[in-house]
SEKE-495871 format. One line per 4 residues: for each residue x, y, z of N, C-alpha, C, CB. Coordinates in steps of 0.2 Angstrom, whole numbers, plus 5000, padded with zeros to 4 digits. Glycine has a CB too. Layout:
X Y Z X Y Z X Y Z X Y Z ~ ... .
END
This chain:
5033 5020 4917 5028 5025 4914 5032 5031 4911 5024 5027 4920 ~ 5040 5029 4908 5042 5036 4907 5039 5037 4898 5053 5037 4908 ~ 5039 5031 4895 5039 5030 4888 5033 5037 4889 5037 5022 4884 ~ 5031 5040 4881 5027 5046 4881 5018 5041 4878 5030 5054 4874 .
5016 5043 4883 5009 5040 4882 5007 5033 4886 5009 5037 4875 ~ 5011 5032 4891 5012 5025 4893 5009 5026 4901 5020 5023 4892 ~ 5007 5033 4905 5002 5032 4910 4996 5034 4906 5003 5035 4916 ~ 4993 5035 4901 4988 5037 4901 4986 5029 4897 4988 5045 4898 .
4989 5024 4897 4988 5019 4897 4988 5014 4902 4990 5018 4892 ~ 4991 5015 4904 4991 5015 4913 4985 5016 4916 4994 5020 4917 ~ 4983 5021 4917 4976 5024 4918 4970 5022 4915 4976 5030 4916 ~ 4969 5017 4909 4966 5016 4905 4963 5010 4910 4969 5015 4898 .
4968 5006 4908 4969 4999 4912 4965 4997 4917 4975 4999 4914 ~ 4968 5003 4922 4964 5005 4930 4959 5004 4931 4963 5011 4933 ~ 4956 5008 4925 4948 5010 4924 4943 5003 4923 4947 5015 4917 ~ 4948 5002 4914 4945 4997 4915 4944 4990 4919 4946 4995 4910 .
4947 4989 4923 4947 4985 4929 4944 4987 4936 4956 4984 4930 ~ 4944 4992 4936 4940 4996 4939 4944 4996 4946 4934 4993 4940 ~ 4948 4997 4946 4953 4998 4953 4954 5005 4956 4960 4995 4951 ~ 4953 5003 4963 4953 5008 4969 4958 5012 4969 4953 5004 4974 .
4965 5007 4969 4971 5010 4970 4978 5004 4967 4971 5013 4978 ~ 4981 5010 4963 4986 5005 4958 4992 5006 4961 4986 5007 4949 ~ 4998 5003 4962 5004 5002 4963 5008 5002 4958 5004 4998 4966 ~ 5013 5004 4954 5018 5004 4951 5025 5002 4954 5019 5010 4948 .
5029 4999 4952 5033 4997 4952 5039 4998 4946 5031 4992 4954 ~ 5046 5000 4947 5048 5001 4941 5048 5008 4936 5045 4997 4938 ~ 5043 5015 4940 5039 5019 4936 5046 5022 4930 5034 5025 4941 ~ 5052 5023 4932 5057 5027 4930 5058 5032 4927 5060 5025 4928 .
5049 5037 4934 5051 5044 4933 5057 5047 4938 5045 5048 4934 ~ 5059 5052 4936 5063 5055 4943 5060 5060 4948 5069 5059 4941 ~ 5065 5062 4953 5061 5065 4957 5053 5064 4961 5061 5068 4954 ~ 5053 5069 4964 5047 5064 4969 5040 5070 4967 5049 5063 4981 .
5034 5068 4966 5029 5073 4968 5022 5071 4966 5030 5078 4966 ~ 5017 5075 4966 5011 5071 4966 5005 5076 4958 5006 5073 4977 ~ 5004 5072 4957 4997 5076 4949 4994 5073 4950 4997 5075 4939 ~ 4988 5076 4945 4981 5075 4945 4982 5074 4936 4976 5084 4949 .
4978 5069 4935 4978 5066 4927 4969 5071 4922 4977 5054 4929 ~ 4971 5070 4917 4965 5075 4914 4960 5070 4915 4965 5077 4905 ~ 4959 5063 4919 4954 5059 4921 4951 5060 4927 4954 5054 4920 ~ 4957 5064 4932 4955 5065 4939 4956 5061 4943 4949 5065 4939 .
4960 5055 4940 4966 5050 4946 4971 5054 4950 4971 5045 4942 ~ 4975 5052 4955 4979 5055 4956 4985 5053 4958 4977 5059 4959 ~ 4992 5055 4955 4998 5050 4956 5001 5054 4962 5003 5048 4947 ~ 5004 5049 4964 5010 5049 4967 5018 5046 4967 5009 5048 4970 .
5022 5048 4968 5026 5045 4962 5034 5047 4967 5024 5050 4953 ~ 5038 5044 4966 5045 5043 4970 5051 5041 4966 5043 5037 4977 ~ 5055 5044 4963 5062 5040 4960 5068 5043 4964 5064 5042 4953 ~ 5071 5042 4959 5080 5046 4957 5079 5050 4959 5083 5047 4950 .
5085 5053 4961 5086 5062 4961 5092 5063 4960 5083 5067 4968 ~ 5096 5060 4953 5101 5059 4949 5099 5061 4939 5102 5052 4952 ~ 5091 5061 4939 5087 5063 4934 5091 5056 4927 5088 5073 4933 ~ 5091 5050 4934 5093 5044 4930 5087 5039 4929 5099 5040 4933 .
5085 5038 4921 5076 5034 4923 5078 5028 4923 5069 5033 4917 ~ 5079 5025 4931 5078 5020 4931 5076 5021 4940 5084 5016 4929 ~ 5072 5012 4940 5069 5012 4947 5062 5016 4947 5075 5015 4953 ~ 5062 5019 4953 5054 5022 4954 5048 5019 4955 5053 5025 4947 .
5044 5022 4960 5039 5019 4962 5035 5026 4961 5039 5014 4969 ~ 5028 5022 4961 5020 5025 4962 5015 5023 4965 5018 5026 4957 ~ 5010 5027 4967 5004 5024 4968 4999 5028 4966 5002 5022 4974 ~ 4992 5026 4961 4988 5031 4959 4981 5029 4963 4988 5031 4952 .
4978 5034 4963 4971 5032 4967 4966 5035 4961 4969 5036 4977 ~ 4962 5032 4961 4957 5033 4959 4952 5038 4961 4955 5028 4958 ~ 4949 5043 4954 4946 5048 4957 4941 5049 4962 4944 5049 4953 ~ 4942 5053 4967 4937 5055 4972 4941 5051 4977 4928 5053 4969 .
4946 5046 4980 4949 5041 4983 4955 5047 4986 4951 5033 4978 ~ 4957 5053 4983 4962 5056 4986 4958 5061 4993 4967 5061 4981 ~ 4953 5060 4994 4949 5064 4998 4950 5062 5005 4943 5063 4996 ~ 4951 5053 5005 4952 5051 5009 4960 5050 5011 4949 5046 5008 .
4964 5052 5009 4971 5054 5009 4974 5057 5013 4974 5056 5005 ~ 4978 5054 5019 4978 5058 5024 4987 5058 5025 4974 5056 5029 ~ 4990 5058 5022 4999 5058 5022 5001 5053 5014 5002 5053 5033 ~ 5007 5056 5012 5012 5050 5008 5016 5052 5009 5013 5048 5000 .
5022 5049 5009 5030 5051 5010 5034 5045 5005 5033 5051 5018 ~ 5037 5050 4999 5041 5046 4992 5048 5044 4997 5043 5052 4984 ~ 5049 5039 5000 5055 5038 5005 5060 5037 4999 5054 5030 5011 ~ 5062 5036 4993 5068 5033 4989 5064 5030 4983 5072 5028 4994 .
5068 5030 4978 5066 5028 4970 5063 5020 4972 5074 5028 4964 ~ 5065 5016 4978 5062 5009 4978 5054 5009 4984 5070 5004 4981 ~ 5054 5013 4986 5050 5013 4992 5044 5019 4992 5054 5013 4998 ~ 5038 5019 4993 5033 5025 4994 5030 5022 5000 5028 5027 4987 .
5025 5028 5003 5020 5026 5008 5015 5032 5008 5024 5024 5016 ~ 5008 5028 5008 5003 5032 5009 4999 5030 5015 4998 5032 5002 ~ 4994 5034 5018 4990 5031 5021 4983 5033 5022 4993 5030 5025 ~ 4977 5033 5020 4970 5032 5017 4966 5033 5025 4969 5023 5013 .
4964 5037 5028 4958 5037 5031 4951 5030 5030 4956 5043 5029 ~ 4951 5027 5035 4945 5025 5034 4942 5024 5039 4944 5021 5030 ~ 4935 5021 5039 4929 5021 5043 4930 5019 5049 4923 5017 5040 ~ 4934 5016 5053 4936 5012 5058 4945 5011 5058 4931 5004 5057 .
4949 5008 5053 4953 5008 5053 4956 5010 5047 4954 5005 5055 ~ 4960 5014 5049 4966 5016 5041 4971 5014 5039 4968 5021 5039 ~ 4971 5015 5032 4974 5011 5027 4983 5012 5026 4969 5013 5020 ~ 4986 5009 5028 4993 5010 5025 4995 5007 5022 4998 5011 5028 .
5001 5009 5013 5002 5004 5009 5009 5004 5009 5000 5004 5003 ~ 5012 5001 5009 5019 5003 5007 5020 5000 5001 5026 5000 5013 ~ 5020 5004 4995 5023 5003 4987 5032 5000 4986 5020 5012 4982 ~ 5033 4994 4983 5042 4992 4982 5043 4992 4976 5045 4985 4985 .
5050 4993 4978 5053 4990 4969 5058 4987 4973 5055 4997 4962 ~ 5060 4980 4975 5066 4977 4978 5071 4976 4972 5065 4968 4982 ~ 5077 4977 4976 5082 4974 4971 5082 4967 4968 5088 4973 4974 ~ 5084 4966 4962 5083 4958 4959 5091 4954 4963 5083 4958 4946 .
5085 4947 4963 5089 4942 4966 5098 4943 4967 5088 4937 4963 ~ 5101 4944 4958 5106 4944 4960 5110 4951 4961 5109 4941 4955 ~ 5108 4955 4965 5109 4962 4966 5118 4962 4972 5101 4965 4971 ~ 5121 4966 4974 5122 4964 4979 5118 4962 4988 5126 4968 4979 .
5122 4958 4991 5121 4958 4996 5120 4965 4999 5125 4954 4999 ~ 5121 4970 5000 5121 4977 5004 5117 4981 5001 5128 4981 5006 ~ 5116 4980 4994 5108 4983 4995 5102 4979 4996 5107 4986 4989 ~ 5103 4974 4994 5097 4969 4996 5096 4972 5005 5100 4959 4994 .
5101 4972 5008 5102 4973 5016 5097 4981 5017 5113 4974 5020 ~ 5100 4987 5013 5099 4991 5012 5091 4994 5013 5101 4990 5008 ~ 5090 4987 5010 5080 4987 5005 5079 4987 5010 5074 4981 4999 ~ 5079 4983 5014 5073 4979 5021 5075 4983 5028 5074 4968 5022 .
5079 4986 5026 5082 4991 5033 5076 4996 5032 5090 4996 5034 ~ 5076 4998 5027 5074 5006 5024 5066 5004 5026 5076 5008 5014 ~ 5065 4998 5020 5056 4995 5024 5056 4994 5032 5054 4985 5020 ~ 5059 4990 5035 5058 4989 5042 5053 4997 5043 5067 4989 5046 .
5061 4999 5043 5060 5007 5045 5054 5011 5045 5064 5011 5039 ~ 5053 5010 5039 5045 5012 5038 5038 5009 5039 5044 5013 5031 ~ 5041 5004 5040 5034 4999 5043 5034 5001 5050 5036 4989 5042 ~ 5039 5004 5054 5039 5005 5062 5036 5011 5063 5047 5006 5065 .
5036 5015 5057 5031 5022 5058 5023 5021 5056 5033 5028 5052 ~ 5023 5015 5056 5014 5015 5052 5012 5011 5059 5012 5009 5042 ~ 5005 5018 5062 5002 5015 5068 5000 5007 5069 4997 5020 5069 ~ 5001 5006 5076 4998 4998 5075 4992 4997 5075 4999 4993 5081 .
4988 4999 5074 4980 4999 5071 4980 5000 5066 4974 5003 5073 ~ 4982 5001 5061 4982 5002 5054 4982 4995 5049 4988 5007 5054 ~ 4977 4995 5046 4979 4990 5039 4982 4993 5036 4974 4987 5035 ~ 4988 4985 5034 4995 4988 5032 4996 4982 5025 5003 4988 5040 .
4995 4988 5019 4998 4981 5017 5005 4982 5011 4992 4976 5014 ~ 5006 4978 5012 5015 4979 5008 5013 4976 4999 5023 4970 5013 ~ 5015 4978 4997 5016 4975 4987 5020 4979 4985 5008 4976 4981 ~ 5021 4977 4978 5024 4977 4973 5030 4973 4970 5024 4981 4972 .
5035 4973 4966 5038 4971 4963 5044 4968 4968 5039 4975 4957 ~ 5043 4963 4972 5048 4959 4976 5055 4957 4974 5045 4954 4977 ~ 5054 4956 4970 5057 4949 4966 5062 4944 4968 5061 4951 4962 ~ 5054 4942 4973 5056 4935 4976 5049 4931 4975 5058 4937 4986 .
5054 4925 4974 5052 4918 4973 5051 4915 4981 5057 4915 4969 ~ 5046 4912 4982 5041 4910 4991 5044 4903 4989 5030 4911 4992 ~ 5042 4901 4985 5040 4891 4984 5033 4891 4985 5045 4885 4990 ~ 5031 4883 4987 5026 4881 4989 5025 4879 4995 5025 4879 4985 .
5032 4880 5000 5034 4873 5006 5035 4880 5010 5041 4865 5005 ~ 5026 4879 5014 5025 4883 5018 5027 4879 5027 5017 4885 5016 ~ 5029 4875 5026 5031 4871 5034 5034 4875 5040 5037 4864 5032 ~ 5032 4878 5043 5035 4883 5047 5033 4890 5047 5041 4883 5046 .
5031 4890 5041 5029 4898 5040 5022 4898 5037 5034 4902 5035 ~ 5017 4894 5041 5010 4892 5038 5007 4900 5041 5006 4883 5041 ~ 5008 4904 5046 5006 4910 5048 5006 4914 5042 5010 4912 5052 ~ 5013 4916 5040 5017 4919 5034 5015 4919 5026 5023 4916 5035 .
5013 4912 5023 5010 4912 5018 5005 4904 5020 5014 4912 5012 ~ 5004 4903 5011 4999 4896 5011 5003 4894 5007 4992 4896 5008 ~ 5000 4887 5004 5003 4883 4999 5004 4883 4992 5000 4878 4999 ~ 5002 4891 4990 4999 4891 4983 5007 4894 4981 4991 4897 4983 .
5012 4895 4983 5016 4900 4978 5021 4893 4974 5023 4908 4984 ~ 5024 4901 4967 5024 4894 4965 5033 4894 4963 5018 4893 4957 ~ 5034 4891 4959 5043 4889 4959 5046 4884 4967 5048 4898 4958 ~ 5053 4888 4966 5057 4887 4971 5059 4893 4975 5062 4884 4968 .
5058 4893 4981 5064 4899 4984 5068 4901 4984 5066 4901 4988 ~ 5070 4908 4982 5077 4910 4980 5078 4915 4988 5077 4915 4971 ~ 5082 4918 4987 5088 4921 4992 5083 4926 4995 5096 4925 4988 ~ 5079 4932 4987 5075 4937 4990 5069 4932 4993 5072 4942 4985 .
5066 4929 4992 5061 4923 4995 5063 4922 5002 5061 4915 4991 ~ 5066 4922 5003 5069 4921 5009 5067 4925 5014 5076 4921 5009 ~ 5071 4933 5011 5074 4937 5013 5063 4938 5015 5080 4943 5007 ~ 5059 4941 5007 5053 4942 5012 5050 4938 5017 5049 4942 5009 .
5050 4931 5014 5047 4928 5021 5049 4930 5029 5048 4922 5020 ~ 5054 4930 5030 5056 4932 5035 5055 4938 5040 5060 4930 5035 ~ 5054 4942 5033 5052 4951 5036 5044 4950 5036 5055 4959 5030 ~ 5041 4946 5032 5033 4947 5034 5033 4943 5040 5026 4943 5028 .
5038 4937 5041 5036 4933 5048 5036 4937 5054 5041 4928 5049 ~ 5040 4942 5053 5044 4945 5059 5040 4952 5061 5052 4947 5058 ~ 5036 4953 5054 5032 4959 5055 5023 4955 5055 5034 4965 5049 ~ 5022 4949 5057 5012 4948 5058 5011 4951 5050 5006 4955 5067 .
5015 4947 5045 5014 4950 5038 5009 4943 5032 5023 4953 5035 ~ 5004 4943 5030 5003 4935 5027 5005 4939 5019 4993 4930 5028 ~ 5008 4935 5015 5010 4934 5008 5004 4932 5005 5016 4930 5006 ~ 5000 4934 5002 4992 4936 5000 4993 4931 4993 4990 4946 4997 .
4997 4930 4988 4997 4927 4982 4998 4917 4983 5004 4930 4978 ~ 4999 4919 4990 5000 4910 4991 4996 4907 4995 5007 4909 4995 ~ 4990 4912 4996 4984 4909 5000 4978 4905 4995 4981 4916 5005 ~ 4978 4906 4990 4974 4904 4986 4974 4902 4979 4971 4907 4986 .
4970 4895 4979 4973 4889 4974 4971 4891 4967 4971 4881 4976 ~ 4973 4896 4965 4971 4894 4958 4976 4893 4952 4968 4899 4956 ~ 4975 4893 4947 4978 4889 4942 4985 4895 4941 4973 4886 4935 ~ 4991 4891 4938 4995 4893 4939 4996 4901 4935 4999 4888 4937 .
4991 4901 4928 4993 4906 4926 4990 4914 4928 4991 4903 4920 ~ 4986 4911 4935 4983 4914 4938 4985 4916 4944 4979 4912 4939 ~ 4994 4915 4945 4998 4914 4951 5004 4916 4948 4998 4907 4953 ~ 5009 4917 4942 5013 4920 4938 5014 4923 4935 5016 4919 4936 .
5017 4931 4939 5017 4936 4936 5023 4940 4934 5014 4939 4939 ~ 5026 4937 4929 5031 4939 4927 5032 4935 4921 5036 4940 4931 ~ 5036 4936 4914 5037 4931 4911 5044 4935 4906 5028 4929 4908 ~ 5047 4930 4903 5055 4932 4901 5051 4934 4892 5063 4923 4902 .
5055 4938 4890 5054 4942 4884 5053 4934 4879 5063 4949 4881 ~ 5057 4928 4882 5054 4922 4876 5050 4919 4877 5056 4918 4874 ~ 5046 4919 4884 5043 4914 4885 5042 4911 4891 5044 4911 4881 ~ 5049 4907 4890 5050 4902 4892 5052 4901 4903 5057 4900 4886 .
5055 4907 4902 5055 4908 4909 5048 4912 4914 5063 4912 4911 ~ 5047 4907 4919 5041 4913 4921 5041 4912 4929 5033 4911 4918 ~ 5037 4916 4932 5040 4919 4941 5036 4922 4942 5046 4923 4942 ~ 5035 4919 4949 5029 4925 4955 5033 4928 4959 5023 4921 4961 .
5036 4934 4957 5039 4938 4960 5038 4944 4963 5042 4937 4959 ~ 5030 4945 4961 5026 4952 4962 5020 4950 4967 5023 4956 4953 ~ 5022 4953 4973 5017 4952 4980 5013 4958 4982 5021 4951 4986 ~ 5006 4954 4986 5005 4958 4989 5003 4954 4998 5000 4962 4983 .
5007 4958 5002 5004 4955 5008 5001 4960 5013 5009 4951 5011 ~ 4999 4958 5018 4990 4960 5023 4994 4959 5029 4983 4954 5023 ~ 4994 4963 5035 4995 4961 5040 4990 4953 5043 4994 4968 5043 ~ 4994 4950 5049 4990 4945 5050 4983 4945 5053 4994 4942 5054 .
4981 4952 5054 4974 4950 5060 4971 4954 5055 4974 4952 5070 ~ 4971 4956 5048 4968 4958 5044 4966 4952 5038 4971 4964 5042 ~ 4970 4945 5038 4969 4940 5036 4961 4939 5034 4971 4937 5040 ~ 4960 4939 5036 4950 4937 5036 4946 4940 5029 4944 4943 5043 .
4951 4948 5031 4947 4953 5023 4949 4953 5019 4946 4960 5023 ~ 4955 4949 5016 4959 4950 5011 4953 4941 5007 4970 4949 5012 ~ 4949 4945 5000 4944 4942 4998 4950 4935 4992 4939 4949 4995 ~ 4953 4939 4990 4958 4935 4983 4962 4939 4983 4954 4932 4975 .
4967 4936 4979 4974 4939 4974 4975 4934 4969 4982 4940 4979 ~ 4972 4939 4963 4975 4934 4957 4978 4939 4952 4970 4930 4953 ~ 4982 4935 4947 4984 4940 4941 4977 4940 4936 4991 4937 4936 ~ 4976 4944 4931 4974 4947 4927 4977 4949 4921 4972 4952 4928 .
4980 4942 4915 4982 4942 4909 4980 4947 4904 4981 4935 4907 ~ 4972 4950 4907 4971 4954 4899 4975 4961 4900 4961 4957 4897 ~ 4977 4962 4905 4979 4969 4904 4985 4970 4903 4977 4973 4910 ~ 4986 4976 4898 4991 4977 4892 4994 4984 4893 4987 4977 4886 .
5001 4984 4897 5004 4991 4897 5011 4988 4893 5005 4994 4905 ~ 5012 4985 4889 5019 4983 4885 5023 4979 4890 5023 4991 4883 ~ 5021 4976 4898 5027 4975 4902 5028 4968 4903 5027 4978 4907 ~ 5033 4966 4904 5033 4959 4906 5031 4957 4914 5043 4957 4904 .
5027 4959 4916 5025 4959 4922 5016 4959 4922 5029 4967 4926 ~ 5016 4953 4925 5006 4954 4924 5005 4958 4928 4999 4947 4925 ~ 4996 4962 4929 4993 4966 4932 4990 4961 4939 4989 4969 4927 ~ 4991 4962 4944 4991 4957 4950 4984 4960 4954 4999 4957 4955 .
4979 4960 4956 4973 4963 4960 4973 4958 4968 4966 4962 4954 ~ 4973 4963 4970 4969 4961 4978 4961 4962 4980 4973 4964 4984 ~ 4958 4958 4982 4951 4961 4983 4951 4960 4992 4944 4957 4979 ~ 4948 4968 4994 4950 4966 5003 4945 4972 5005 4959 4968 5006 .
4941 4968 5011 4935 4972 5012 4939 4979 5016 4928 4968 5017 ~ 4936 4985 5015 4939 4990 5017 4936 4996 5017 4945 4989 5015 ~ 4932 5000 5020 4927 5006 5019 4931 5013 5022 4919 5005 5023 ~ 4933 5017 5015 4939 5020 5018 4931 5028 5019 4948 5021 5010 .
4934 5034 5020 4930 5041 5023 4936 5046 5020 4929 5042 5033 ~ 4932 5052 5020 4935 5056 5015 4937 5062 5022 4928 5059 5009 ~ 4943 5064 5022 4948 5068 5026 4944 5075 5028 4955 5070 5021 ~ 4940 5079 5022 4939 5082 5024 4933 5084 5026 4941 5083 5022 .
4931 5089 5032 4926 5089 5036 4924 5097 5032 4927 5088 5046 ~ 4916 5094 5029 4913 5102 5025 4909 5106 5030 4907 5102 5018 ~ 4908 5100 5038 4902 5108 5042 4908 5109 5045 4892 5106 5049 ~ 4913 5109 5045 4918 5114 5050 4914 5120 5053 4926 5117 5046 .
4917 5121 5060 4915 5128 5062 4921 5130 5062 4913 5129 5068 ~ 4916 5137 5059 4926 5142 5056 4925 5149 5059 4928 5144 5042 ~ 4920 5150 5065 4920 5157 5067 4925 5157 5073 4912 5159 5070 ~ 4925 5164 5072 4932 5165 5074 4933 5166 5083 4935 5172 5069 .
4937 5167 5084 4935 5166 5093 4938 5174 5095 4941 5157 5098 ~ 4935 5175 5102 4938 5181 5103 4943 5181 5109 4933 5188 5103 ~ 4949 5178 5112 4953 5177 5114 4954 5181 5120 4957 5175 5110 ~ 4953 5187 5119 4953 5193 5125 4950 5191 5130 4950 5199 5123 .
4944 5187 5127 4938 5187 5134 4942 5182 5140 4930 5182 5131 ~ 4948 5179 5138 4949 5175 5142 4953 5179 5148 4951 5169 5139 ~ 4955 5186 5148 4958 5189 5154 4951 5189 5159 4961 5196 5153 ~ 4943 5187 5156 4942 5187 5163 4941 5182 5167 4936 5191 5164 .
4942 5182 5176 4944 5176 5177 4936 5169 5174 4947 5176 5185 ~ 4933 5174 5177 4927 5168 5175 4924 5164 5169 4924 5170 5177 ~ 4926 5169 5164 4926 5165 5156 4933 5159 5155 4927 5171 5149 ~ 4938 5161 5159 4944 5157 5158 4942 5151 5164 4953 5161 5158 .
4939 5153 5169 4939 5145 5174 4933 5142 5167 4935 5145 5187 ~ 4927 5145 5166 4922 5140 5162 4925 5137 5155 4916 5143 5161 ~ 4930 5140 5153 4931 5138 5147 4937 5133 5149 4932 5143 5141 ~ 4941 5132 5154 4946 5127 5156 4942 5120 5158 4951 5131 5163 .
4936 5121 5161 4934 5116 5163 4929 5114 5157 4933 5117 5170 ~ 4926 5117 5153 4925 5114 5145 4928 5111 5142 4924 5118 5140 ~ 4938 5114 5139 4941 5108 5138 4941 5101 5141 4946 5110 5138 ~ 4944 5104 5147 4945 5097 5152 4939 5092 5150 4944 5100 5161 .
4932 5094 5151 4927 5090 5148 4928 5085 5141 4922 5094 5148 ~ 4929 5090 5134 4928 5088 5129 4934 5082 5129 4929 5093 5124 ~ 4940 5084 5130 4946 5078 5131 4945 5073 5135 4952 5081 5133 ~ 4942 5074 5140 4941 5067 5143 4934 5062 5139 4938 5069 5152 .
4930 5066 5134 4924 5061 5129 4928 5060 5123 4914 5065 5127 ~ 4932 5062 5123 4938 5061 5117 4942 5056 5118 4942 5067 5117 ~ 4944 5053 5124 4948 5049 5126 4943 5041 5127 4953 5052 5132 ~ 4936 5045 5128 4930 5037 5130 4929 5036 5124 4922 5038 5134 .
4929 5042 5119 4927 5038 5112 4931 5036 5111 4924 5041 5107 ~ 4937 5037 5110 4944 5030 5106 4943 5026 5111 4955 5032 5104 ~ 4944 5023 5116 4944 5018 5119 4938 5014 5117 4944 5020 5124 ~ 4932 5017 5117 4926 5013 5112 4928 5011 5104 4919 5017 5111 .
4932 5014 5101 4934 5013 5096 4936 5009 5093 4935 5015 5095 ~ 4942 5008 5099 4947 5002 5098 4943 4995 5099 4953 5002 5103 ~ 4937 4994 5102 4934 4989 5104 4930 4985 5099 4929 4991 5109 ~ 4930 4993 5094 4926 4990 5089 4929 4991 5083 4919 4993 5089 .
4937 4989 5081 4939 4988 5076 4940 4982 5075 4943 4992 5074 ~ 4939 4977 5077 4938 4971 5076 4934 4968 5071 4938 4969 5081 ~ 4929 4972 5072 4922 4974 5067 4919 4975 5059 4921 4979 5069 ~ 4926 4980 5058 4926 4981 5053 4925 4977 5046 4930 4984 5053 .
4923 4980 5041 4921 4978 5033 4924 4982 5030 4913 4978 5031 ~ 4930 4978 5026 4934 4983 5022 4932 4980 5015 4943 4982 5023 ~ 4934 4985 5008 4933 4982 5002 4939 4986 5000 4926 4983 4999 ~ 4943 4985 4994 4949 4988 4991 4951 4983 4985 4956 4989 4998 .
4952 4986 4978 4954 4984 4975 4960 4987 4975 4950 4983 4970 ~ 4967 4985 4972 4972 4986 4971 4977 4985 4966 4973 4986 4974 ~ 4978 4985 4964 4984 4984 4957 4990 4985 4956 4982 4988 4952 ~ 4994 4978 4957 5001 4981 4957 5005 4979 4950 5005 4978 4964 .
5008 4986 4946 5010 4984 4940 5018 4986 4939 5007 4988 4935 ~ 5020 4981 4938 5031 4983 4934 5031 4985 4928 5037 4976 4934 ~ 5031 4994 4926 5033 4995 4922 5038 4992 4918 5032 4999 4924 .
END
């Protein structure tokens, strides 16, 4: 997205596709921080801090969707993480840009420390899901790792293929592009400036016991940002809520009162009350996130 003109076609894209929240991969801005577009999207955005354009990730949400935003952190030019309020459970993404296959070994090592890493901060209730620009090749020979993905990916496995599968295995992670059979050109998303070479190497995966809501993952050939990388969509039921609360009570307390003793024993034993229906309601809570109806479109693009 550094070329001049090239998120506001970015943006275009979104719209017209009608997506929730878009992933970049590749953005090769520098520096990390967050805008508001003259459409009312809002980016996030993570590189360099060498003010070298290369690498760089993003994620944009769509307008009125940062409401529900409740933390990002730009971890490094290859990695971002947001995470989304919603109605029962919330939403973490972790946005990539992996090293290509033939990288060295110690930064490939590097990537998936740094991901671990971050995957270990995102609460265990939380739908979690990992995309973008992998650049790994799965295969189709799911024998062992039928948890992990399906039969749908396509080529052969290369080294990064490897490398993901075994961190979605190890993390209850399913590789979303290999669960469903559709035709190939609906399954490769990447393609070589001639033609002739082409690759699924741009993912998006779901934790395992969120499996159920993840509706489809397919590419979308019409959409047109100049890149050699198709536009990839997930659809996954998911009802996210907006962060902020407008009836807040905002009168102000008068703190004094509490030298006497009998407003400080009745107001000690008011907390004590509220925290203990505080702790019955998440406990009901948890009972009932099994429940849930998610919907999320998302979009993951390599500049």
């Amino acid at each position: 997205m550094f070329e001049t003109g090239k998120l506001a076609q970015v943006i275009s894209e979104m719209n017209r596709y009608n997506l929730h929240i878009l992933g970049v991969s590749e953005s090769r801005w520098t520096g990390t921080g967050r805008l508001r577009t003259n459409t009312g999207e809002t980016v996030l955005h993570s590189g360099r801090d060498d003010n070298i354009h290369t690498e760089g990730v993003a994620i944009v949400l769509k307008k009125g969707l940062e409401k529900s935003l409740m933390e990002w952190k730009p971890v490094n030019s290859r990695l971002i993480r947001i995470r989304l309020r919603g109605r029962h459970n919330n939403l973490s993404i972790l946005q990539c840009y992996a090293p290509t296959n033939d990288h060295e070994e110690e930064d490939k090592d590097l990537f998936y420390e740094q991901l671990q890493a971050e995957l270990n901060e995102i609460p265990r209730h939380d739908v979690i899901t990992l995309m973008g620009d992998l650049n790994a090749k799965v295969g189709d020979d799911n024998n062992g790792a039928e948890r992990t993905m399906g039969k749908f990916g396509c080529g052969s496995i290369n080294n990064n293929g490897e490398r993901l599968v075994e961190f979605c295995a190890s993390n209850d992670l399913v590789i979303g592009g290999t669960l469903f059979n559709h035709p190939a050109i609906h399954r490769l998303t990447w393609y070589s400036p001639n033609g002739r070479d082409k690759n699924q190497i741009d993912h998006i995966a779901i934790n395992g016991i969120w499996r159920g809501s993840l509706l489809d993952v397919r590419v979308k050939r019409g959409a047109d940002v100049g890149s050699d990388h198709l536009l990839v969509i997930a659809n996954i039921r998911l009802k996210l809520r907006r962060t902020d609360q407008r009836h807040a009570d905002h009168r102000r307390l008068d703190v004094n009162k509490l030298k006497d003793p009998d407003v400080k024993r009745s107001f000690t034993i008011q907390i004590r009350n509220r925290f203990q229906a505080l702790s019955d309601q998440e406990n009901n809570t948890q009972q009932e996130m099994e429940d849930t109806n998610h919907l999320w479109n998302q979009r993951d693009k390599d500049e």
